[in-house]
GUDREN-66051 format. One record per residue: residue in one letter; chain; x, y, z of N, C-alpha, C, CB in turn. Coordinates in nm, 3 decimals, padded with zeros to 5 digits. Glycine has a CB too. Example, Ala and Ser with C-alpha at 12.3 -4.5 7.8 and 13.67 -1.06 7.14 Angstrom:
REM residues 2
 keke lumfi   neast  nnorth     nup  caeast canorth    caup   ceast  cnorth     cup  cbeast cbnorth    cbup
    A     A  01.319 -00.569  00.780  01.230 -00.450  00.780  01.320 -00.330  00.780  01.131 -00.447  00.905
    S     A  01.285 -00.225  00.708  01.367 -00.106  00.714  01.290  00.003  00.787  01.408 -00.060  00.572
This chain:
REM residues 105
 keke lumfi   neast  nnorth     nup  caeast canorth    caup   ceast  cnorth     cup  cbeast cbnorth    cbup
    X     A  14.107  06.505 -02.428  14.040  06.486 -02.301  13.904  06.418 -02.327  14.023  06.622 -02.226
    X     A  13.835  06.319 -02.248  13.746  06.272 -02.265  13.619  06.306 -02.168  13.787  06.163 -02.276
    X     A  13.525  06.378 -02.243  13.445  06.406 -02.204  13.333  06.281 -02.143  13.423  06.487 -02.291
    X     A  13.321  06.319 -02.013  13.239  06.202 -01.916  13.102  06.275 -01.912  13.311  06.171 -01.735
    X     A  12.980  06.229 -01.919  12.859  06.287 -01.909  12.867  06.314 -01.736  12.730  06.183 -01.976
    X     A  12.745  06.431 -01.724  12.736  06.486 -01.534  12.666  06.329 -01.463  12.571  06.676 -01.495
    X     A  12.552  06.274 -01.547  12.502  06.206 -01.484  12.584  06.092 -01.405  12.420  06.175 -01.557
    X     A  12.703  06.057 -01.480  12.788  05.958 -01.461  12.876  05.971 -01.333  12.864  05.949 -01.576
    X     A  12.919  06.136 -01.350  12.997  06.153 -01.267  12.968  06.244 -01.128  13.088  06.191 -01.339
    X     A  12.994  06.121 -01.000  12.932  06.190 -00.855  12.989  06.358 -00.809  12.990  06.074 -00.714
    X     A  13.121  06.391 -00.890  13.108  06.526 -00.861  13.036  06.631 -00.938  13.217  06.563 -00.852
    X     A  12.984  06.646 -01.027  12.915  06.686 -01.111  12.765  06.680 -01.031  12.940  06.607 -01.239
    X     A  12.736  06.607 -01.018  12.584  06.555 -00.970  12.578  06.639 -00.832  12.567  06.360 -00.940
    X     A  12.698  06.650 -00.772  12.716  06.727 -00.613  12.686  06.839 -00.624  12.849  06.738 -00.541
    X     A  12.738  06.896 -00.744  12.831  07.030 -00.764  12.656  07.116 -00.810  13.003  07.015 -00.934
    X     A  12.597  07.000 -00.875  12.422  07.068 -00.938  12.372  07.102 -00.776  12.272  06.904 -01.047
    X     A  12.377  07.009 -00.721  12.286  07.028 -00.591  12.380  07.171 -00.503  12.281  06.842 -00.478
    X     A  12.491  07.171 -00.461  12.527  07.222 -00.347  12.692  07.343 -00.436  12.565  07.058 -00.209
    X     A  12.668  07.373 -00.563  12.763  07.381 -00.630  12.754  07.544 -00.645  12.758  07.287 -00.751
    X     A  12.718  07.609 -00.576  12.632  07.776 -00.598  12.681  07.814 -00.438  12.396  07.777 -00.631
    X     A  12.726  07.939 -00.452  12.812  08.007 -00.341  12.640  08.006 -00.233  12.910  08.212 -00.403
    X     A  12.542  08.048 -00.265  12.410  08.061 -00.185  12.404  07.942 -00.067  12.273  08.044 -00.296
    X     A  12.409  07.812 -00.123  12.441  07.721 -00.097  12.473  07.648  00.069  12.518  07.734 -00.175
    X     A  12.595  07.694  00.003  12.676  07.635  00.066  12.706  07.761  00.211  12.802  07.591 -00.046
    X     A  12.693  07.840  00.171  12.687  07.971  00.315  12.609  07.952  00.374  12.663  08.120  00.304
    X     A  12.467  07.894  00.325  12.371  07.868  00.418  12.384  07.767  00.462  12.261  07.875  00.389
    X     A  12.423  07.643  00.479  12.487  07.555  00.518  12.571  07.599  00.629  12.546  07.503  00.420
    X     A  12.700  07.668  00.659  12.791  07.734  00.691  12.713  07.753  00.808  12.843  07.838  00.607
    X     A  12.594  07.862  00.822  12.508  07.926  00.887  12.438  07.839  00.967  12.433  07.995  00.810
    X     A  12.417  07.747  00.876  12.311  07.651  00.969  12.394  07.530  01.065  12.193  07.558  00.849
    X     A  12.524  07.462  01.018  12.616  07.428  01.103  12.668  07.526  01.246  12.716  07.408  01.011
    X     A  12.708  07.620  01.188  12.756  07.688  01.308  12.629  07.749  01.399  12.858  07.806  01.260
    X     A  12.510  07.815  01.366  12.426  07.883  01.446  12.350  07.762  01.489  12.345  08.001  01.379
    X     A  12.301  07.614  01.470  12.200  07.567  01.465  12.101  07.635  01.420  12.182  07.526  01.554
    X     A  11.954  07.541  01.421  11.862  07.576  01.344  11.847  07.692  01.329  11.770  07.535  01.367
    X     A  11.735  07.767  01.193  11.718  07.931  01.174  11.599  07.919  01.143  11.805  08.021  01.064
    X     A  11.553  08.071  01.170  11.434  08.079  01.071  11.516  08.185  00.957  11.266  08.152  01.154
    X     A  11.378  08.151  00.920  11.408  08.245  00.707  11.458  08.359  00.750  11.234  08.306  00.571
    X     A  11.428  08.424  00.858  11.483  08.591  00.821  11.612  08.597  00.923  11.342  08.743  00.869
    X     A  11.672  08.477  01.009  11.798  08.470  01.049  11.923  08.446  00.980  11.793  08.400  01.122
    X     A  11.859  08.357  00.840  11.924  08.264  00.735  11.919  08.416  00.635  11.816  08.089  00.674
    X     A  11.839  08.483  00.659  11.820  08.592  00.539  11.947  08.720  00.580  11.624  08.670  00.544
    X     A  11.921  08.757  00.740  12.009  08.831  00.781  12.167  08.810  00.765  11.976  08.837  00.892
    X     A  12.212  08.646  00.801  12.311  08.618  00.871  12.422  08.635  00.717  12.289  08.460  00.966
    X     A  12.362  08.522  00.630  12.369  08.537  00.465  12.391  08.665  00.380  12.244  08.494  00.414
    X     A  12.480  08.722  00.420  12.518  08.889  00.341  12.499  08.832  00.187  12.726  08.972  00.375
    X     A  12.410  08.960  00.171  12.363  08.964 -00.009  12.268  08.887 -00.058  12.470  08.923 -00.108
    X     A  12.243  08.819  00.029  12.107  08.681 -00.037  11.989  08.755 -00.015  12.084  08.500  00.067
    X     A  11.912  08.772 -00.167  11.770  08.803 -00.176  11.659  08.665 -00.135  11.750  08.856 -00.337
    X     A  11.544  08.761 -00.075  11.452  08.635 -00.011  11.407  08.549 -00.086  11.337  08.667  00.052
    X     A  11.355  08.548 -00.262  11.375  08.503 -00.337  11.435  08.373 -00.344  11.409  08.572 -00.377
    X     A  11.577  08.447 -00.390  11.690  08.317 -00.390  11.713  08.270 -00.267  11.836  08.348 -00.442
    X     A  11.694  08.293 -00.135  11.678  08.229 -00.022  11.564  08.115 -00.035  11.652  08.331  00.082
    X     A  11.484  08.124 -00.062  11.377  08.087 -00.059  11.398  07.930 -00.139  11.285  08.201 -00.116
    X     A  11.417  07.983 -00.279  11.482  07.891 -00.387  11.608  07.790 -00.345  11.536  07.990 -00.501
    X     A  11.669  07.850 -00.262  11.780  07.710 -00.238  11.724  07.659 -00.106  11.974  07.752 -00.218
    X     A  11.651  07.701 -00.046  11.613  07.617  00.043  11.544  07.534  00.015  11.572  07.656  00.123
    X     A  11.427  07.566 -00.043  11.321  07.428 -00.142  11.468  07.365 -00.218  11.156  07.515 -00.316
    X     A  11.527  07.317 -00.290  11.612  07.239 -00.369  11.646  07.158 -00.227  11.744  07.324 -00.465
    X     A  11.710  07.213 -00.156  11.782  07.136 -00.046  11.682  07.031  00.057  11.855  07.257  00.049
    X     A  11.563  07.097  00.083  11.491  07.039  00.135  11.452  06.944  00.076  11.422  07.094  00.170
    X     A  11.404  06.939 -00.060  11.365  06.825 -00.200  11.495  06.722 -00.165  11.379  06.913 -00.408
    X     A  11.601  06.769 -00.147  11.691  06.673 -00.148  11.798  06.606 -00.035  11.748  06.714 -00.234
    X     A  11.691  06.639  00.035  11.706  06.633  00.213  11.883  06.641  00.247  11.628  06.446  00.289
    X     A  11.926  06.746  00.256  12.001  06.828  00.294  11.946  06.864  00.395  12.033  06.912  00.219
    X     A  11.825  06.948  00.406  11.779  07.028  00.548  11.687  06.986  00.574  11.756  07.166  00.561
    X     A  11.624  06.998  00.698  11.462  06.970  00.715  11.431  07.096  00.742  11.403  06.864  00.834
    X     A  11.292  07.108  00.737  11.205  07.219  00.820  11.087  07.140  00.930  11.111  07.327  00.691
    X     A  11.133  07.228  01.022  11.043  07.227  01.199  10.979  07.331  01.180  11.133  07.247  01.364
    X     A  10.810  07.318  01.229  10.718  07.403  01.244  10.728  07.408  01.399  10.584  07.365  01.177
    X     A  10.719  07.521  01.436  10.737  07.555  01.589  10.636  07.590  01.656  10.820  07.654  01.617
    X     A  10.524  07.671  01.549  10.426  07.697  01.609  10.305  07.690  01.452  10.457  07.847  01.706
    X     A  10.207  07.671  01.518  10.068  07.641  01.405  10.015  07.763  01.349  09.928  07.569  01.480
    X     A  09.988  07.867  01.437  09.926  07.954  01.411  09.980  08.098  01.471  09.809  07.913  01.443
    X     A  10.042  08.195  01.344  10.040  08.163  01.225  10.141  08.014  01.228  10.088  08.294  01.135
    X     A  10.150  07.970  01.115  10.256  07.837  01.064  10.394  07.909  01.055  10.213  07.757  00.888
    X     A  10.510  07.897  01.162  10.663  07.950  01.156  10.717  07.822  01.176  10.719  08.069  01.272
    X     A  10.804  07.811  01.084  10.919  07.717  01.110  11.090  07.757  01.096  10.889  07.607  01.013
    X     A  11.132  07.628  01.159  11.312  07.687  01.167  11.326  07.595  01.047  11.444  07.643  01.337
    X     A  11.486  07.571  01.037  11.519  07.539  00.884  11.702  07.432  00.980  11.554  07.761  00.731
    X     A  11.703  07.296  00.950  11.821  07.226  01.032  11.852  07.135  00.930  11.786  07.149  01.185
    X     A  12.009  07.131  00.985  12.071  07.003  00.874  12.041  06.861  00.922  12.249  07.006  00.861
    X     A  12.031  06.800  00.810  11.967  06.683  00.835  12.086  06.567  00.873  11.875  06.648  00.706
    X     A  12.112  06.457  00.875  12.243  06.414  00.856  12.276  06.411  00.716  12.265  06.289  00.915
    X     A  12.213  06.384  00.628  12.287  06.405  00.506  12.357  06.517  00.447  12.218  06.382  00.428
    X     A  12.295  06.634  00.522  12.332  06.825  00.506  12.496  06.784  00.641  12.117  07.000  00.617
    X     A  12.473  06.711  00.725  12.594  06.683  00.798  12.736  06.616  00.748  12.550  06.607  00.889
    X     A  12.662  06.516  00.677  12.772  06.477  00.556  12.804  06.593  00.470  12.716  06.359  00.452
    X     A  12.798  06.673  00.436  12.872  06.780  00.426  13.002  06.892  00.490  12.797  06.816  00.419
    X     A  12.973  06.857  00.611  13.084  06.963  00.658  13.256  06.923  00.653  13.045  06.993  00.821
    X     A  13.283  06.790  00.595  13.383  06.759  00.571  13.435  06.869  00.473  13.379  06.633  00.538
    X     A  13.356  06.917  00.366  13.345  07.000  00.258  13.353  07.133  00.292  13.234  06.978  00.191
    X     A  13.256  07.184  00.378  13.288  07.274  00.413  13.402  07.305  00.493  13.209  07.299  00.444
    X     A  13.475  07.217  00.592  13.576  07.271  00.642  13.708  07.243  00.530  13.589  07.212  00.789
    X     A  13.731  07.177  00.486  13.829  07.162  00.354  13.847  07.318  00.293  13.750  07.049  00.221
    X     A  13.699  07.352  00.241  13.686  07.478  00.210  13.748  07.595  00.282  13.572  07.493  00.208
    X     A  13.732  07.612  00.386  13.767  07.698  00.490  13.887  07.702  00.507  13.717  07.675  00.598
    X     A  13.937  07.588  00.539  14.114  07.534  00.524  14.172  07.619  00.413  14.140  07.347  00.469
    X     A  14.118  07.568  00.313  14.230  07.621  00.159  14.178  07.716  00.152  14.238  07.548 -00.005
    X     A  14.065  07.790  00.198  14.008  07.972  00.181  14.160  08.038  00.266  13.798  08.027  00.309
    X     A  14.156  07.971  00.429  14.225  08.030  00.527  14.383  08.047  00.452  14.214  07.933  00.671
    X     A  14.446  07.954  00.367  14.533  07.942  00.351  14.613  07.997  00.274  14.529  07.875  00.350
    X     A  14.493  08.013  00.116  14.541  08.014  00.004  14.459  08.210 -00.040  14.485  07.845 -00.091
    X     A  14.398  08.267  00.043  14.303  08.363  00.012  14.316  08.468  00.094  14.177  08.318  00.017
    X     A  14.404  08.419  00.226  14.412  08.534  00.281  14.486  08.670  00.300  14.407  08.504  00.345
């Protein structure tokens, strides 16, 4: 078998960004509920520490997957929305869902 480096290859490169179960649920969350704030995304997300909430949201945002909306100044609260590129995703996610529904239940 011939080993292909990650950089080379576009699923590999996907799989770094959006390749972690955290991920991709929050995604899930943020498609179906529209926008959230942190402690809706924290609630909705069974098992995700605020921490690692916290942590995949900065990655995603760095890599505009999501944006963040400030709603109000003072204090500073914002919601958390897919961007279109986080939209180019849900092909993925429903695929997922498909072969979960199919093959898992």
């Amino acid at each position: 078998m011939v080993k292909r480096p990650a950089k080379h290859c576009p699923i590999a490169r996907a799989l770094e960004l959006v390749g972690d179960r955290w991920t991709l649920l929050i995604l899930r969350d943020l498609h179906l509920e529209g926008p959230q704030k942190f402690h809706e995304l924290q609630d909705s997300v069974e098992g995700i520490g605020p921490t690692t909430l916290s942590d995949r949201l900065k990655v995603m945002l760095a890599n505009g997957i999501i944006e963040r909306r400030f709603y109000s100044d003072h204090p500073p609260r914002a919601e958390y929305l897919m961007t279109d590129k986080g939209r180019g995703l849900l092909p993925v996610l429903k695929a997922l869902k498909t072969w979960g529904g199919g093959h898992l239940s």
